[in-house]
VEXDREN-2710 file (C-alpha; in Angstrom, 1 decimal):
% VEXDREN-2710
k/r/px/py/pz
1/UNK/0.0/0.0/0.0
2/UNK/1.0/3.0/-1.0
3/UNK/1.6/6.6/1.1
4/UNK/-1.6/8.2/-0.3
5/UNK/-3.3/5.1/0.1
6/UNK/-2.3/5.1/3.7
7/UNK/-3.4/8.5/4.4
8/UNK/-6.7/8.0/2.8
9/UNK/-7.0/4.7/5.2
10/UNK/-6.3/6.9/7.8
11/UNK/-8.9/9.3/7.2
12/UNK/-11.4/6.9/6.4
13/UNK/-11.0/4.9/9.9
14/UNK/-11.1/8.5/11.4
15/UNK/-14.2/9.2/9.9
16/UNK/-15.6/5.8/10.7
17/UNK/-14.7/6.5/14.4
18/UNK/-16.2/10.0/14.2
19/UNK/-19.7/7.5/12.6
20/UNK/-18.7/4.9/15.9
21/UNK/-19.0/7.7/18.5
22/UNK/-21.9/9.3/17.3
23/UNK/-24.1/6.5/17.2
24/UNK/-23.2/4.7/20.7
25/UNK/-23.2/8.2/22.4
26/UNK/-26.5/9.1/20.5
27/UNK/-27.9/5.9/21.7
28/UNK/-26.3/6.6/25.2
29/UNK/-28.2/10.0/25.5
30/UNK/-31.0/9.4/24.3
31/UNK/-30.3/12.3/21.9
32/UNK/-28.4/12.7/18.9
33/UNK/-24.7/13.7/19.4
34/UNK/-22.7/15.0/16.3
35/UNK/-20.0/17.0/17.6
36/UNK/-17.6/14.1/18.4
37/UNK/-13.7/15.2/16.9
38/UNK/-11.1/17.6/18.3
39/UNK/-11.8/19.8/14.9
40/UNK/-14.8/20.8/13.1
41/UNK/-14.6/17.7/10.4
42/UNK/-15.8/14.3/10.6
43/UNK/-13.1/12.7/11.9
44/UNK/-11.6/11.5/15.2
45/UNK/-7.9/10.6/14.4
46/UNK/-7.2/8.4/17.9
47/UNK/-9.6/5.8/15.6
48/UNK/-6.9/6.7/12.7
49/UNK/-4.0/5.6/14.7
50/UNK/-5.5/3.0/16.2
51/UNK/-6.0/0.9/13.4
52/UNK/-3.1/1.7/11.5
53/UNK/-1.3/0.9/15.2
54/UNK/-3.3/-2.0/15.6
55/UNK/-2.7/-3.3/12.1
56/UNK/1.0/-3.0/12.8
57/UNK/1.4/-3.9/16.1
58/UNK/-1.2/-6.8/16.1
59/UNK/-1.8/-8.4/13.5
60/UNK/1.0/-11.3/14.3
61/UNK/-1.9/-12.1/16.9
62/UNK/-4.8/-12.7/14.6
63/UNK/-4.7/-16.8/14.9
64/UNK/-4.9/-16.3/18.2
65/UNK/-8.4/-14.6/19.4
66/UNK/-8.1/-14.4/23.5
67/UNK/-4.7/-12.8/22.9
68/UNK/-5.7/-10.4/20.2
69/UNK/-8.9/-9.2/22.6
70/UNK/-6.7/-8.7/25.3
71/UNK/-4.3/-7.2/23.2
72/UNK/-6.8/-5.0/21.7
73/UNK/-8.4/-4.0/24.8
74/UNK/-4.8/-3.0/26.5
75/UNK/-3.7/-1.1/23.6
76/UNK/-7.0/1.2/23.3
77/UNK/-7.1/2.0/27.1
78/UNK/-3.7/3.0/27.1
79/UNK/-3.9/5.0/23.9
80/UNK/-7.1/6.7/25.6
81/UNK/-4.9/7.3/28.8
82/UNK/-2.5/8.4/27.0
83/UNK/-4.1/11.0/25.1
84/UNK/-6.5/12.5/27.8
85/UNK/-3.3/13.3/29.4
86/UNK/-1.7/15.2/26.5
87/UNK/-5.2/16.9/26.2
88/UNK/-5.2/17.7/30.0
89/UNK/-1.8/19.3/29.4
90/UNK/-2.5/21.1/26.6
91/UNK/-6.3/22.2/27.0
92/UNK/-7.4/21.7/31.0
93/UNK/-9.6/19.1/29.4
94/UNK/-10.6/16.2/27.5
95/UNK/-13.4/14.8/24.9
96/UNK/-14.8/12.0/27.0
97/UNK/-16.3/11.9/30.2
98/UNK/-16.5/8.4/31.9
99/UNK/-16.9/9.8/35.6
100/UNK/-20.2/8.4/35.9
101/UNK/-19.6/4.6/34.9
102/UNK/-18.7/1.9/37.1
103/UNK/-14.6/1.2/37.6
104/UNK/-13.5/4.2/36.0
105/UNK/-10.1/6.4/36.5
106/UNK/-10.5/10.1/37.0
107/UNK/-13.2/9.5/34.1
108/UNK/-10.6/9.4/31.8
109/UNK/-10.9/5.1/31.1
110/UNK/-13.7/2.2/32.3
111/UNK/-13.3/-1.1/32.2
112/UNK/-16.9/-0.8/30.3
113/UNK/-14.9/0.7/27.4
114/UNK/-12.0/-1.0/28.0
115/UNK/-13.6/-4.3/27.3
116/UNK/-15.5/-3.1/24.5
117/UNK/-12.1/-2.0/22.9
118/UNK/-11.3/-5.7/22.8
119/UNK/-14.6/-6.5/20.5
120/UNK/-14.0/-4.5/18.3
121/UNK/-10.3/-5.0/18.0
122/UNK/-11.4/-8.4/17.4
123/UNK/-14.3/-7.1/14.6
124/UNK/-11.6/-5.0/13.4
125/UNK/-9.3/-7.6/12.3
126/UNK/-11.9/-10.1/11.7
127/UNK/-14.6/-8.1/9.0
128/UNK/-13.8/-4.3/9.1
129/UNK/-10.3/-4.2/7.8
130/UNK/-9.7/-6.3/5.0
131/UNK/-13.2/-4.6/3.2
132/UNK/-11.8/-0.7/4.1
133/UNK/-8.5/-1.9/2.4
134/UNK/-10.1/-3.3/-0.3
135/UNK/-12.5/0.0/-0.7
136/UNK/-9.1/2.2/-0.5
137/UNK/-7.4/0.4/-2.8
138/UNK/-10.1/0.7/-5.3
139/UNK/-9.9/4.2/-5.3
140/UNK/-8.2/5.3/-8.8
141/UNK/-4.8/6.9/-8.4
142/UNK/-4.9/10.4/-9.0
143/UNK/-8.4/10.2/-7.3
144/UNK/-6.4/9.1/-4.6
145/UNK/-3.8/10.9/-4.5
146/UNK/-5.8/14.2/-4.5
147/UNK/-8.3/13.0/-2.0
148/UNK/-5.2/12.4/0.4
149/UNK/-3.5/15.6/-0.6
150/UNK/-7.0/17.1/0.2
151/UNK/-8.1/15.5/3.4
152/UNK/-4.4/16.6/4.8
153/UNK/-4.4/19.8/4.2
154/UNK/-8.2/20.3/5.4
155/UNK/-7.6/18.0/8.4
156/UNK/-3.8/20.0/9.2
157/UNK/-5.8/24.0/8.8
158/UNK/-8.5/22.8/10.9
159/UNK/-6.1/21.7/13.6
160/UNK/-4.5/24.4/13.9
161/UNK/-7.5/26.9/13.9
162/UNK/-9.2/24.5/16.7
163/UNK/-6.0/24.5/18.6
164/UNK/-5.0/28.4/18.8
165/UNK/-9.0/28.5/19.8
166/UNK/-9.1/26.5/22.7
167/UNK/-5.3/28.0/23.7
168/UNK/-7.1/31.1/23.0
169/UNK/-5.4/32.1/20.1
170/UNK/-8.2/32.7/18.1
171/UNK/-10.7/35.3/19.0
172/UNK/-12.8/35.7/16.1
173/UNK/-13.8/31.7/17.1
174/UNK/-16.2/30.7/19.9
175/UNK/-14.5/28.0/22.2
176/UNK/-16.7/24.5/22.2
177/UNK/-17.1/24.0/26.0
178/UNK/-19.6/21.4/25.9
179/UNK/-18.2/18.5/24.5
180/UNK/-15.0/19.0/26.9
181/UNK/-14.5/17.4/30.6
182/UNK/-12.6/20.4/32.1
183/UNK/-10.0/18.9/34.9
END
């Protein structure tokens, strides 16, 4: 697989995580919830990094389906421990609050969604990755390479825009309090 075929697998698990929250925290409020990425696109990149991180790091485990859950479910807890830390340095805050379910720490992880990260490691390797390779791949190559040019340079201006916002950079931008867990 190629660079631009990369990126555009990046985006498109992004945007399938963006699709992921959205419908389980819909269905958890009782309400629907769109406003699920650190920027104003559909995407939320940990869901990037974590399959391309998964597919690397993993994928020697696939035979083996106990070790890959636990694998999966150990890797996504730390990556979501990780990163609400970076967040809480950077921003006072982070984009999930898990305060109110059972065995969580500092709200920041729950065994809840810590074992659910092991399911769908396991649906990730099992079904969903070998189809969104296959969709990638059939995406012509200057198609491609544009759409990955374009996604990148979208994804990288609205990073920085949401980020000098919420350091309070930006004034001309209202800051999105209400999708944040201020520590």
């Amino acid at each position: 697989m190629g660079l631009y075929q990369m990126i555009n697998l990046f985006f498109l698990y992004s945007f399938l995580g963006y699709l992921l929250e959205c419908v389980v925290l819909s269905f958890e409020n009782r309400r629907p919830v769109m406003d699920r990425g650190f920027g104003h696109g559909p995407f939320c990149v940990i869901y990037g990094v974590g399959a391309l991180g998964a597919y690397i790091l993993l994928s020697p485990m696939v035979g083996r389906p106990v070790e890959l859950y636990t694998a999966s479910m150990a890797m996504a807890t730390t990556m979501e421990l990780f990163t609400a830390n970076i967040m809480i340095r950077l921003f006072g805050a982070f984009w999930w609050d898990y305060s109110r379910k059972p065995f969580n720490y500092r709200g920041i992880i729950c065994l809840e969604s810590s074992l659910a990260w092991g399911f769908l490691g396991l649906f990730f390797f099992y079904f969903l990755d070998a189809r969104v390779r296959q969709a990638v791949v059939r995406i012509p190559g200057h198609v491609g390479s544009v759409l990955a040019v374009g996604l990148t340079v979208f994804y990288l201006a609205d990073f920085i825009v949401c980020v000098r916002a919420r350091l309070g950079g930006a004034e001309d931008e209202e800051p999105v309090i209400g999708r944040l867990k201020v520590f």
